[in-house]
N, C-alpha and C positions, 0 to 999 in steps of 0.2 A: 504494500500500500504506500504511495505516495506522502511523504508528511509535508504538508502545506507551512511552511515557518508563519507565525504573528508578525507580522511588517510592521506593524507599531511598535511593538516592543524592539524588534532588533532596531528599528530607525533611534528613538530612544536609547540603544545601547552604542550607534553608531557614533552620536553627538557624545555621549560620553567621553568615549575610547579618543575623538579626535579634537575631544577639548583638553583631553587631560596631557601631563607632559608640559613641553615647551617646543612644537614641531619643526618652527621653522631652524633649532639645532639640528636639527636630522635631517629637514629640506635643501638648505640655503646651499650645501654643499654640494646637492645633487644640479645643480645649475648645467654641466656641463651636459646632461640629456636634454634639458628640454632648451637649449641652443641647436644639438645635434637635431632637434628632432624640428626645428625650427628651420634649419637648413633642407634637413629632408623633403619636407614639405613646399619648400620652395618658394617662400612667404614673399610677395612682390607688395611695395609699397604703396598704400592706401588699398588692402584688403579689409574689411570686417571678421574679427579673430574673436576667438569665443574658446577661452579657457576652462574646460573643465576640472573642478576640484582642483584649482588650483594651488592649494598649499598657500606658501608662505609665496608665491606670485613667480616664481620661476622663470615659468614658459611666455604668461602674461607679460613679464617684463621686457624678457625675449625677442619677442614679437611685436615690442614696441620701439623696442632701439631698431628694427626694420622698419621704420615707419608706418606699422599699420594701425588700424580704429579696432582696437585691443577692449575686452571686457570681459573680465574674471570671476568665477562664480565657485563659492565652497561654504559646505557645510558649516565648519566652525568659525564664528565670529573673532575669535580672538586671530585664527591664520589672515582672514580676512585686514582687520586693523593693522597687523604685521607688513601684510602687501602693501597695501596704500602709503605706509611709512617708509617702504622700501622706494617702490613710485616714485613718491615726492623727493624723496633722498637723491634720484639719477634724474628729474626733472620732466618724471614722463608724464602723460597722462592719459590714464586707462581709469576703465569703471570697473571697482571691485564690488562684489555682492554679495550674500549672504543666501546660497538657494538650495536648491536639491538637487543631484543633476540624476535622479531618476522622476521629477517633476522640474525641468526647466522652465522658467516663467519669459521665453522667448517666441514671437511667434516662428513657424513654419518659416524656412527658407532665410532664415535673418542674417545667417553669416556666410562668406564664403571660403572660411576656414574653420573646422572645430576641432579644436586639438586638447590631450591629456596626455601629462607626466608622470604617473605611477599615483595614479588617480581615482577614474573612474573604476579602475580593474577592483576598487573596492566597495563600489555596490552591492546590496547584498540581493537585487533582482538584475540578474544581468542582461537579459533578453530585455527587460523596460531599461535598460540604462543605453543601452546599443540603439533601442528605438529612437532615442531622446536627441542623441548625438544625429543620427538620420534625419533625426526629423525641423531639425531647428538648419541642419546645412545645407546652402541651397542646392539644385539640380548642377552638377560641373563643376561644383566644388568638393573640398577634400578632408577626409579626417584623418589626422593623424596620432600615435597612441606610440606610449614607451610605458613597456612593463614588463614586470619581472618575470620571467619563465621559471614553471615548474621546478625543473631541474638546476637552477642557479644557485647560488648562495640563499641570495631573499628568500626565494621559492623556497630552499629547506629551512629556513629559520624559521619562515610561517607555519611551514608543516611543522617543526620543534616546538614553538609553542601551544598549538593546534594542540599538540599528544598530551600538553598539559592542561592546557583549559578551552578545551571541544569549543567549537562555534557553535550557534545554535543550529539545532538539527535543520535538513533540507534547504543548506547554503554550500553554493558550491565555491570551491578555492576560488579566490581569488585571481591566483598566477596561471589560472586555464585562458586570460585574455595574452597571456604570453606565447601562445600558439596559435599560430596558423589557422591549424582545424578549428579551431574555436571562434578564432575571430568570422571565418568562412560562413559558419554556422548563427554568428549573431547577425549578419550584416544582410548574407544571404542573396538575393536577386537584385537588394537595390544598390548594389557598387557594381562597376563596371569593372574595376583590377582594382587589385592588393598588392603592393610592394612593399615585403618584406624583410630587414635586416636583422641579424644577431649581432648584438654589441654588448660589449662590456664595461662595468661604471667599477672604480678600482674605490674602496673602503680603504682610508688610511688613517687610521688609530695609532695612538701611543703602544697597546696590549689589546689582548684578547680581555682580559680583566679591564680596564679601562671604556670599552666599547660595552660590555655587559653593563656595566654601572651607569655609561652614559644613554644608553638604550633604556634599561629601567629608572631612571630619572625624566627622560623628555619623549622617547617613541611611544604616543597613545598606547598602542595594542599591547607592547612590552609593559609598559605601564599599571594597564590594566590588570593586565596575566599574571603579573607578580602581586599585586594588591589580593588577587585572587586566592590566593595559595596560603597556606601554613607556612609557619617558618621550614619543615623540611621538604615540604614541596615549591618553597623558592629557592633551596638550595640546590633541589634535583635539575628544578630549569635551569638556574645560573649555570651547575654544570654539564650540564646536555648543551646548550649556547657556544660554554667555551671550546668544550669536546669539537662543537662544527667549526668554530673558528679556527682551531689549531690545525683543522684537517686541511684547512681551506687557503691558509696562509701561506704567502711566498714571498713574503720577506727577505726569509734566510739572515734576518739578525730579530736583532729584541722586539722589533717596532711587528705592527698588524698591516700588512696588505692582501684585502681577498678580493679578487675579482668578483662581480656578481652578475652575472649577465642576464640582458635583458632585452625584450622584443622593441625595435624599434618599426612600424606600421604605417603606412598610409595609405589611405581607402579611396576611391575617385566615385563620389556621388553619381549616380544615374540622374 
């Protein structure tokens, strides 16, 4: 039998998880993807750009030092304040918002860019989050998406924490938009091509110790996970955490570098 998840409560538990923390620590840095995916896409100046789940404004930002008519939209209000501050900091000016992007308050056809940086892949209806992005970009225009694959660093951390504290039942991983097949299957008849890249975003921490701490201090989901837990079931996650990071590390001295790779996408609107 199918289990049908409560979308209220997981949406509730969504705001949660990505109010909690301090994000744009674990954001700010990832800049270098949603540049590359900025590139990708091919961003020609004075397009209409539509950030989803923007974070701490990344891509939004991105997309504005190209000159385009950029507007950012995410779930937690404090990432949101954070963007605007970032914005105003380089001079640019983008509309950041406060929305849903499995209920965007855009009409049909509004932009002729919709892109997300390790973003939307965290809806928890991903069929209405896929519609969403179609359905607000116009006919000829493109989406573009960077997210973490299954199989990547991210991809297993998620699953490590996942083994400690289960998502709500009848939500599917998140890092399945890191595939191909996936994306094929949300998008379906209304894209004309998909071009696909595998790329890698490099994690450089002081320690494998240092990244756990800073992870459960500022990364929502980490955040949560550990809040969740007994004291020896935060000790099991910290070191199941470290366990992946040591495997994953290629430093070769003291310091933490892990590759984490991740799907780089662009979809061309019918």
């Amino acid at each position: 039998m199918t289990i049908q998840p409560d979308i209220s409560a997981i949406k509730e538990r969504m705001r949660k998880v990505w109010t909690s923390g301090e994000y744009a620590r674990i954001g700010n840095p990832l800049v270098l993807i949603g540049e590359s995916l900025c590139e990708a896409a091919d961003l020609r100046s004075g397009c209409k750009v539509l950030d989803v789940a923007t974070g701490s404004g990344n891509t939004a930002i991105s997309a504005a030092r190209r000159f385009c008519e950029v507007t950012g939209m995410d779930l937690a209000p404090e990432s949101i304040e954070h963007a605007r501050h970032r914005a105003e900091a380089e001079g640019m000016d983008i509309t950041f918002e406060v929305g849903d992007a499995e209920q965007l308050s855009y009409a049909d056809g509004s932009f002729d860019v919709v892109l997300s940086t390790i973003g939307v892949m965290f809806c928890p209806r991903q069929e209405q989050a896929a519609s969403e992005l179609l359905r607000v970009c116009r006919p000829g225009g493109k989406i573009g998406l960077a997210s973490w694959t299954p199989g990547g660093f991210t991809g297993q951390m998620l699953k490590t924490v996942a083994g400690h504290v289960p998502p709500p039942p009848g939500i599917k991983p998140p890092p399945l938009w890191g595939t191909e097949d996936r994306l094929v299957e949300l998008f379906g008849e209304e894209i004309s091509s998909l071009d696909a890249t595998r790329r890698i975003y490099n994690f450089r921490y002081p320690s494998a110790d240092h990244f756990v701490e800073w992870f459960r201090d500022y990364y929502g989901p980490t955040v949560r996970a550990f809040a969740a837990l007994d004291p020896e079931g935060k000790e099991a996650l910290a070191a199941d955490l470290k366990d992946l990071l040591d495997k994953r590390n290629i430093s070769g001295d003291e310091t933490l570098v892990v590759p984490s790779e991740y799907l780089e996408a662009v979809a061309l609107r019918r």
